[in-house]
N, C-alpha and C positions, 0 to 999 in steps of 0.2 A: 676534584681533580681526577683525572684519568691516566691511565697508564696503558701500553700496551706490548705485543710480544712478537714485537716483528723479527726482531735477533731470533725467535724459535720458531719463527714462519720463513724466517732465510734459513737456516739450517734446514727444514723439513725440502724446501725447495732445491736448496744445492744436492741432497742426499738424491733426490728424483730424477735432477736431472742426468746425474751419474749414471743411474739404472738403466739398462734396460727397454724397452719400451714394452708394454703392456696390452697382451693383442686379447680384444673381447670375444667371449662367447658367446652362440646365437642365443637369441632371444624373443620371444613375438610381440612384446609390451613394445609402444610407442613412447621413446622420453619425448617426444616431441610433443604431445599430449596436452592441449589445452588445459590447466588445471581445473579453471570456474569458468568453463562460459557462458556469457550469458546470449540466449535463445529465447529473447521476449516473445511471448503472442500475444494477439489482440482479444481481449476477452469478446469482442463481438463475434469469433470464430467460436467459441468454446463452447462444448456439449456436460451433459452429465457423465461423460465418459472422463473428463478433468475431474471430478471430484475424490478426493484422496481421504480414505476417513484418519483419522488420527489413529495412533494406539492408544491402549488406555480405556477408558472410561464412555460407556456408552451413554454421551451427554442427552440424546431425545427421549430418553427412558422417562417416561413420567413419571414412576412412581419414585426419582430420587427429585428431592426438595432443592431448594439453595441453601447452603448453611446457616447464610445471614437471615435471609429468607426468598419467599419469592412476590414477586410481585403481582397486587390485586385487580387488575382492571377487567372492563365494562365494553364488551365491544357492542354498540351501538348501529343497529342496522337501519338506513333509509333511504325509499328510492318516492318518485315524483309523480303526476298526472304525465306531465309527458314522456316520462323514460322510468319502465321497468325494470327490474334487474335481469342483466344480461344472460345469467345461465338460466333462469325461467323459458328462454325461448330455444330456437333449435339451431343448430347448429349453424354458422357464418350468416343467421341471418340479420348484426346490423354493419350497419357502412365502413366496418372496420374487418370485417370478417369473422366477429365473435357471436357466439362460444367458440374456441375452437376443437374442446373435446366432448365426443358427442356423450360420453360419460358426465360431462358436467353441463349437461344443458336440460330442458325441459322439466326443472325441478320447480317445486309448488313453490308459493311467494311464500307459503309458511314455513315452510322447511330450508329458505335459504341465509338466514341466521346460524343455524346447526353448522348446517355444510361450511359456511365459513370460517366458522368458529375451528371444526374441526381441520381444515384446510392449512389454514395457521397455525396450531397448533396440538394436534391429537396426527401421531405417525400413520400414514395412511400409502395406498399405491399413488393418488394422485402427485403426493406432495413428496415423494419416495422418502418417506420416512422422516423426513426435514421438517424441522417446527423453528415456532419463535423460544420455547423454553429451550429447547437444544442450542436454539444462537447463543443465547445470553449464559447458561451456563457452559460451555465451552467458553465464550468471550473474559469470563469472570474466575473458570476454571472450578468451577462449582458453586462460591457466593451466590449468585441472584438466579434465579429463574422466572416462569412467568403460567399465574397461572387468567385463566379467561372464561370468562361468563357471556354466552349473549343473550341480547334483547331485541325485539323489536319481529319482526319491519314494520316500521312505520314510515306514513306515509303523508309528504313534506307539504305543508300552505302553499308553495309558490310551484313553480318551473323551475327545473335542473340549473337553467340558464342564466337565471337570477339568481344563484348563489353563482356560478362558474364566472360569469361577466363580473367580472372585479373593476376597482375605478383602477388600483395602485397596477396591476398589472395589462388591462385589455382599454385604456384610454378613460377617459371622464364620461361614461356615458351616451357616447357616441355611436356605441354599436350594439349598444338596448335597444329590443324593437318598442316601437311607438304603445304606449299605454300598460306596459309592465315596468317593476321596479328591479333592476340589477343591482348590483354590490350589496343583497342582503346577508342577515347574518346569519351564517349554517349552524353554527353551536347555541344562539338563543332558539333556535327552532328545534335544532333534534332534542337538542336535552332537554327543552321544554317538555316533548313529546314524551321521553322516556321519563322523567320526574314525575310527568303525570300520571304516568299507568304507573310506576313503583312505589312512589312517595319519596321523601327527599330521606328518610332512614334509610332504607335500601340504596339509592343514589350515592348517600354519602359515608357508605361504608367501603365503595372502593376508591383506588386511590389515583387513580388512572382513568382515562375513558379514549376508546379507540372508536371513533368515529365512521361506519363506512358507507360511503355513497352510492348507489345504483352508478353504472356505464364505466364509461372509461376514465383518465384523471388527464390535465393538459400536460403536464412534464412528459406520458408518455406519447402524443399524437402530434403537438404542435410542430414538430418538423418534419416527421415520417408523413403525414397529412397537411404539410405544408409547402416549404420548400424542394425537398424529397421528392414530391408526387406532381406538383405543379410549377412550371419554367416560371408563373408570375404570375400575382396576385388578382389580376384581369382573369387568367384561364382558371379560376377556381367554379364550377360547375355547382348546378342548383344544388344538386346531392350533398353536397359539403355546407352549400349556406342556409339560412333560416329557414327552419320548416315552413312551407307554403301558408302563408294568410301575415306570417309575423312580420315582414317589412315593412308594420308599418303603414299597410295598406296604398302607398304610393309607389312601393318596387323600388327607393331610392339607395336601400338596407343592404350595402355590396357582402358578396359571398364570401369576404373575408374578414379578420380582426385581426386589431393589434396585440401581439402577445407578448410575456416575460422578454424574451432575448432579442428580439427582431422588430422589426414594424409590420410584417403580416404575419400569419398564419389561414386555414379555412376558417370559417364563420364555427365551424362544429366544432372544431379542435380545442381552441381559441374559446369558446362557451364551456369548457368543462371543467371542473373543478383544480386547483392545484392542492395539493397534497403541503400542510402544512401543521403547527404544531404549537400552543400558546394557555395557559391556562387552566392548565391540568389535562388536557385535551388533544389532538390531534386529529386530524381528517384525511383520509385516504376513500380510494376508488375501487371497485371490482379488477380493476387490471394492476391495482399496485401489490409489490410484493413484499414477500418476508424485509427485506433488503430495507421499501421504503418505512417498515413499521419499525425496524430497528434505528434510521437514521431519524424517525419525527420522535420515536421514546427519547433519543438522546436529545433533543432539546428539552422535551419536558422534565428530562435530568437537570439539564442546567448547564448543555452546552452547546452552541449552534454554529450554524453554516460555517463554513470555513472552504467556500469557493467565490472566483470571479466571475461576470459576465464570459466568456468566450469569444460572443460577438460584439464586446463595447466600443465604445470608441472616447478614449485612446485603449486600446488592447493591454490587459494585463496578463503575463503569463500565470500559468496555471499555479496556484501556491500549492498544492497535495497533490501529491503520487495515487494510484487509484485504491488505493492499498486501502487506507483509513476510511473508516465508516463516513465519514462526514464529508468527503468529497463528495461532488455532483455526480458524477458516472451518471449512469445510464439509471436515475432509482427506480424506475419500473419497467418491467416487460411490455410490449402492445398487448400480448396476448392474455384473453381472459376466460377458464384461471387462470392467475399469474405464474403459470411454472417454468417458467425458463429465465432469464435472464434477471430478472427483477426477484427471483424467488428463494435468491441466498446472498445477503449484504456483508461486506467483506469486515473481517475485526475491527475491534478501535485501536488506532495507535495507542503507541506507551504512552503519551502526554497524557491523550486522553483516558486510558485505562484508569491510570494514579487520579485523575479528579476525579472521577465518577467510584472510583473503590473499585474497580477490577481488580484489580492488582495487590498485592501487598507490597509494603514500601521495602520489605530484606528483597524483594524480588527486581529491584531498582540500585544499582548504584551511582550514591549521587557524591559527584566532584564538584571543586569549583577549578575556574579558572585561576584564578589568582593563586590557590592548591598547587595548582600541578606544577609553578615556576618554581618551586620550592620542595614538593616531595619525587617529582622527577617522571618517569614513562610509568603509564599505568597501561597494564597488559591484564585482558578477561576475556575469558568464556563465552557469550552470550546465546542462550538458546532460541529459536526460532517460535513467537508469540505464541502460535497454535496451539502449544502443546506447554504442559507444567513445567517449568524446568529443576525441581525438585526445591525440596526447604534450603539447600546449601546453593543451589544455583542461580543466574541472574536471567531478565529478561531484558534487560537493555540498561545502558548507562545516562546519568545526564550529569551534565556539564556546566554547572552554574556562572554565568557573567553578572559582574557586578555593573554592567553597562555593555551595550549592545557598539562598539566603537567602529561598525560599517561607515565606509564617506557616505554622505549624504546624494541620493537618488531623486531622481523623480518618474512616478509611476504614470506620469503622464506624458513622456517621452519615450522612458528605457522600460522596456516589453520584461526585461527580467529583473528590475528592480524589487526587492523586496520588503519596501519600505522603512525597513529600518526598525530600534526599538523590541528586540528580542531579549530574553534575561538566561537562555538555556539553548545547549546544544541537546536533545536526544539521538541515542544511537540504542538501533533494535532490529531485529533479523526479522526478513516475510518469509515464505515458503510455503507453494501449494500444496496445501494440506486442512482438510476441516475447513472451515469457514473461509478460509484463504485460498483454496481452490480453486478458484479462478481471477487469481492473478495473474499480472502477465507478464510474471519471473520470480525467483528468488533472490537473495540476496541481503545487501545490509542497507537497511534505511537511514538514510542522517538528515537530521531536520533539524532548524532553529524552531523556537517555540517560548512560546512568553505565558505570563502567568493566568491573563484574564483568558474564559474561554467564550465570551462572546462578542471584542471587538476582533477584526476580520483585520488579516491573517494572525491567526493565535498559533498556526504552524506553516511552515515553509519549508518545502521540501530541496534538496540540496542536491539537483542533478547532475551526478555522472557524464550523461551527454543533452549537456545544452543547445544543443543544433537543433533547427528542426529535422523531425521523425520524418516528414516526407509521406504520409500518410493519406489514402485516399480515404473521406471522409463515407460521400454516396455519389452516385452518378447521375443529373442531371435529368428533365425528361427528353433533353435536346440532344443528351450525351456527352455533354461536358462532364469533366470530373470534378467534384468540388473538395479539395485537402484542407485537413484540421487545420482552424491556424494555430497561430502561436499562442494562444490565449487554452486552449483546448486541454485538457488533462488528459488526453491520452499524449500527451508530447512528452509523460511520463512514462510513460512503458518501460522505456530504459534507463529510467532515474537512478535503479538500484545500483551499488556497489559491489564488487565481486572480489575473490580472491585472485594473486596469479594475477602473470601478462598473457596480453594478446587475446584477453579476456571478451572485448569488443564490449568492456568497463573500464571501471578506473578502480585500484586497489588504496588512493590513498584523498585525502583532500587537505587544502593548506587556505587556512584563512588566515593572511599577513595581518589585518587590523585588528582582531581578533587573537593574535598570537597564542592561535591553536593549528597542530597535524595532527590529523585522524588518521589510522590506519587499521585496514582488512587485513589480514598479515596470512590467516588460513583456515580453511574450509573444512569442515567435521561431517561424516553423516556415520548414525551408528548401523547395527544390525537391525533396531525396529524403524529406521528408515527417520530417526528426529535430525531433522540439520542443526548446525551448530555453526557458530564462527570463531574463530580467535581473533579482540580487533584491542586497538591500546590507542592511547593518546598521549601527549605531552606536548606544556607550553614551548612556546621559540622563544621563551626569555629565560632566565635563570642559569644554573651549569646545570643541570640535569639531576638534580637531586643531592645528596648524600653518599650515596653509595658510590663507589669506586667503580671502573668501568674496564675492561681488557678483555682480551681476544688472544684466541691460538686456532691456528687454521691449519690442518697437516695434509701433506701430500694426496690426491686427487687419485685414484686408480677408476680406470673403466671395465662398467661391467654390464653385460648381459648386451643382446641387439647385436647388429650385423651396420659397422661405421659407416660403410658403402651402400647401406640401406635403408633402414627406418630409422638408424643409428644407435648409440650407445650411450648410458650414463655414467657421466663423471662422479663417485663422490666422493663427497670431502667432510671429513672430519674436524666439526663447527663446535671450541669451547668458549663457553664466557669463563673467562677467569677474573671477573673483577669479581668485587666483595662487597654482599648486602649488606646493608646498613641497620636493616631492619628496624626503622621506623622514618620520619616526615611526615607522616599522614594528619596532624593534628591540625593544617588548616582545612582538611575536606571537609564537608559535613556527615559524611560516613567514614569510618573507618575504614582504610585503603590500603594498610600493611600488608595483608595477604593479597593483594594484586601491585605490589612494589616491587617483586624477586625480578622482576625478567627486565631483560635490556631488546632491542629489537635490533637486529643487521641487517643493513643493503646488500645485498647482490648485485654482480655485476661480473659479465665475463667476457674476454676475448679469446681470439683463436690465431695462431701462426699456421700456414701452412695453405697451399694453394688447392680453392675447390670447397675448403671446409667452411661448416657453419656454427654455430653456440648460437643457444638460447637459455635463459636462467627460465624455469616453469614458473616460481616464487621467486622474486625481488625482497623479499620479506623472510624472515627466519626470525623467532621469538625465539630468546634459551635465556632459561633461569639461572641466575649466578651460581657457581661450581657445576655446572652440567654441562651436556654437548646435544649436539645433533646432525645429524646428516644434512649437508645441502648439496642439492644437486644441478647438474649442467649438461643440456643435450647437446651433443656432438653427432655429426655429420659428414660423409664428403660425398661428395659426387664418382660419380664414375671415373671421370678424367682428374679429379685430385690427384695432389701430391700426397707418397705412398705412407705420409704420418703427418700429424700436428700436435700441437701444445697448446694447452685450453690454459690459461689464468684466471683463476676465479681472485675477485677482491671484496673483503667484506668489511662495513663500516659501521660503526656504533649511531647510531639514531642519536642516543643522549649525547655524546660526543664525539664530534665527527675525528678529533686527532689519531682516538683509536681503530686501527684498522690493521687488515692483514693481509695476505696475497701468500697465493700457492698455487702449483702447476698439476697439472693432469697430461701426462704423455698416451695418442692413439696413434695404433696403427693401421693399415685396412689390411 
């Protein structure tokens, strides 16, 4: 039951409006002030000048281990009779314009094992410092690291083309030139190669094996070399298709293939390896990068893909934000080295941190749904993934359903169906910073996500702004523009959630079948620049807990700003006076007592008075039972206003809407 203290919110008001009125001194702070906005960018614009390092702990140091340990692998070098490795020769000189640093190019065939090895992982100028041990332990927070061995080059029985011509990807064989075998297998060849020179003792003393292939890899060419570069699959030029004598010897071998996403690509593109991951094993290319080695090690963890076609047909909207490792993005740069875009793979989400052991589970708190109708609004902290958030702190919430009760969809119609069948909400904070760096915004992530991590979608991102982004994807050779569609994971950019209105986000989300509200309620950043949120949830079923629920709101004074100009702040003096109950938590599966004190208020305010304006910054105010706090209200008037007004702020209990209160603010200009 609730109670509240309007009899002491009408007195505070009657006393106000007796008074006075209350003329502000100047001021040069803005109350008009966006609290959180959000200012997505497109990580395709973004330089090394975005990278933000954490405080803390200098995770590329090699000589720190992982606690748990670090991990053993085998990087595996091999390139072909017909295709060299790229940085052996000199600068832009193959059909893509690699090498493109003349520092990494014309190095011996023997010596580019090393160079790799160390590229990846040994801090250096090329790779500015950035390794794959630095990903993972940052990603892990010191548990795992990685350390690397290499071997080889060795040098492959077939043509690049016959591993790169796949049946499951580039057709049945259709664009194998005449008298060679495509769709063969790259892992019984290399590691044949490498077992034999080491013996199968040394082989099988690591645990891992990174596979890397001379040239380029098809995830990064088959559109930038495909679509991108050619108006249609007719204008794709000899350069692009089978090297002269392989058609086959009839010229009937067209200059293009079919590839993963599309029905064309060039013939070259479309022949080149895809970067994949099965059996202890994975394969990558000279152009893939940090990014791609971090997201194929996570399958050989034991967790996979968790994207859609983009261009299928029926069109599925994108289920991950770009945030999580395991999204499609962009996993390789064109360029080889891989140091730009492909050369830093963004964190794993919470879900996935907790299976793989990133994370420790005090670093998670876990609710359920069925919990919350019963112990009432749960209000935390949660610190922004990149950084530790301490042994007492959290890195994100989850949400357990005991059934996933969305109406039923169909992903073969509605573009943003989510199929259904989720067992969890997660809620966890991004922020460009360390491995998240180039994001493309901060803010609070909220996903459904289910337990298995390899049927597709195991997480579903939960967007903000469902619209489409409007985004130009590339321009055409003819000049048309071609926009992402809807299926495209950059339609995430602005997925996240934010604090504050007028945020150009959303501060709250309401799943009616589900009978859960999430809320951002307020934005944290400290002196060493860690972000933080304060967000809470509770069911729409139950009374709101246990605890008793009430409010005292007292009279509003303005202060600081010039009304007739940037304007002035109203505030108001915000108590909870209901009374904690101090327990319910025994249906969570964590104990939830210490995030039960606080109750959450709406805001809301109007204005009397002609010319003038209100805005609340925060719709959201947490306060812990027996405590208070300021909330505040921008006032405004125009030039030609009327020479005062009267702001009413109302604020209403989340857990119980009966309780509420109202109080005045008198300006003048």
């Amino acid at each position: 039951m609730g109670f509240n203290r309007l009899s002491t919110a009408f007195a505070a008001v009657t006393t106000l409006l007796a008074a006075d009125l209350i003329r502000a001194a100047p001021c040069s702070s803005d109350p008009f002030k966006v609290l959180d906005a959000q200012n997505w960018v497109n990580p395709d614009d973004m330089t090394w000048a975005d990278f933000k390092t954490p405080p803390g702990v200098d995770w590329a140091d090699p000589s720190r281990k992982g606690s748990e340990r670090n991990f053993n692998i085998a990087l595996v070098t091999i390139d072909y009779r017909d295709k060299a490795f790229v940085v052996t020769g000199a600068p832009n000189s193959t059909i893509y314009g690699n090498p493109l640093l003349a520092s990494a190019s014309g190095i011996q065939r023997s010596d580019v094992p090393a160079f790799y090895r160390d590229l990846l992982n040994k801090p250096g100028d090329i790779n500015r410092g950035h390794t794959l041990h630095e990903y993972w332990m940052q990603d892990s927070l010191g548990r795992y690291g990685v350390d690397l061995t290499a071997f080889g080059a060795y040098a492959m029985p077939a043509s690049s083309f016959e591993y790169g011509i796949e049946d499951r990807m580039n057709g049945n064989g259709e664009y194998c030139p005449s008298g060679y075998k495509c769709d063969r297998d790259i892992r019984a060849d290399a590691l044949g190669l490498w077992r034999a020179e080491v013996g199968n003792a040394t082989a099988d003393s690591f645990e891992l094996v990174f596979i890397l292939s001379a040239g380029q890899d098809e995830s990064s060419t088959w559109q930038e070399f495909g679509e991108m570069r050619f108006q249609s699959r007719d204008d794709v030029p000899d350069a692009f298709g089978p090297p002269p004598g392989l058609n086959g010897g009839n010229g009937t071998l067209p200059n293009w293939a079919k590839t993963r996403y599309v029905d064309w690509s060039s013939w070259a593109a479309a022949s080149n390896i895809w970067p994949n991951a099965g059996d202890g094993s994975s394969t990558q290319a000279e152009s893939s990068g940090m990014g791609t080695y971090a997201h194929e090690l996570s399958h050989l963890l034991g967790i996979g893909d968790n994207y859609n076609n983009p261009y299928g047909n029926p069109r599925a909207a994108p289920m991950l934000a770009p945030s999580p490792c395991l999204t499609v993005a962009r996993l390789t740069a064109l360029v080889i080295p891989p140091v730009e875009g492909g050369s830093m793979g963004s964190l794993h989400s919470l879900r996935d941190k907790a299976q793989l052991g990133l994370v420790s589970n005090t670093s998670i708190l876990h609710l359920s749904r069925e919990g919350l109708a019963t112990s009432g609004m749960v209000v935390a902290t949660v610190t922004a993934r990149a950084v530790d958030p301490g042994p007492s702190g959290l890195m994100g919430l989850r949400v357990d359903m005991d059934a996933d009760r969305s109406p039923a969809c169909s992903i073969e119609t509605d573009v943003l169906c989510d199929g259904g069948g989720y067992n969890h909400y997660h809620v966890e904070v991004v922020d460009r910073m360390g491995a998240d760096s180039f994001q493309p915004d901060h803010g609070v992530l909220l996903s459904k996500t289910t337990n298995d991590g390899w049927t597709q979608p195991f997480m579903w991102t939960i967007d903000a702004n469902p619209q489409d982004i409007g985004l130009v994807d590339f321009v055409r050779p003819n000049g048309t523009k071609a926009y992402i569609t809807m299926g495209d994971y950059r339609q995430l950019l602005d997925a996240l959630f934010h604090a504050g209105t007028r945020s150009g986000s959303q501060f709250e989300h309401i799943d009616e079948a589900n009978r859960l509200h999430f809320y951002v309620v307020d934005i944290h950043r400290d002196d060493a620049g860690v972000l933080s949120y304060t967000v809470a949830v509770r069911s729409l079923d139950g009374s709101g807990g246990s605890s008793k629920h009430g409010i005292e709101l007292a009279a509003g004074s303005a202060k600081g700003g010039n009304p007739a100009g940037s304007g002035v702040t109203c505030a108001f003096e915000l108590s909870n006076t209901g009374t904690f109950a101090g327990e319910g938590d025994a249906s969570h599966p964590d104990s939830a007592a210490a995030y039960l004190d606080s109750d959450v208020f709406r805001l809301s305010a109007a204005v009397e008075g002609e010319g003038w304006r209100v805005e609340v910054p925060n719709a959201l105010a947490a306060v812990k039972f027996g405590e208070k706090m300021t909330a505040k209200v921008a006032v405004g008037g125009s030039a030609n206003a009327a020479a005062s007004a009267v702001v009413t702020l109302t604020a209403t209990s989340e857990s119980d809407a009966t309780v509420l209160a109202t109080a005045k603010c008198s300006v003048s200009k």
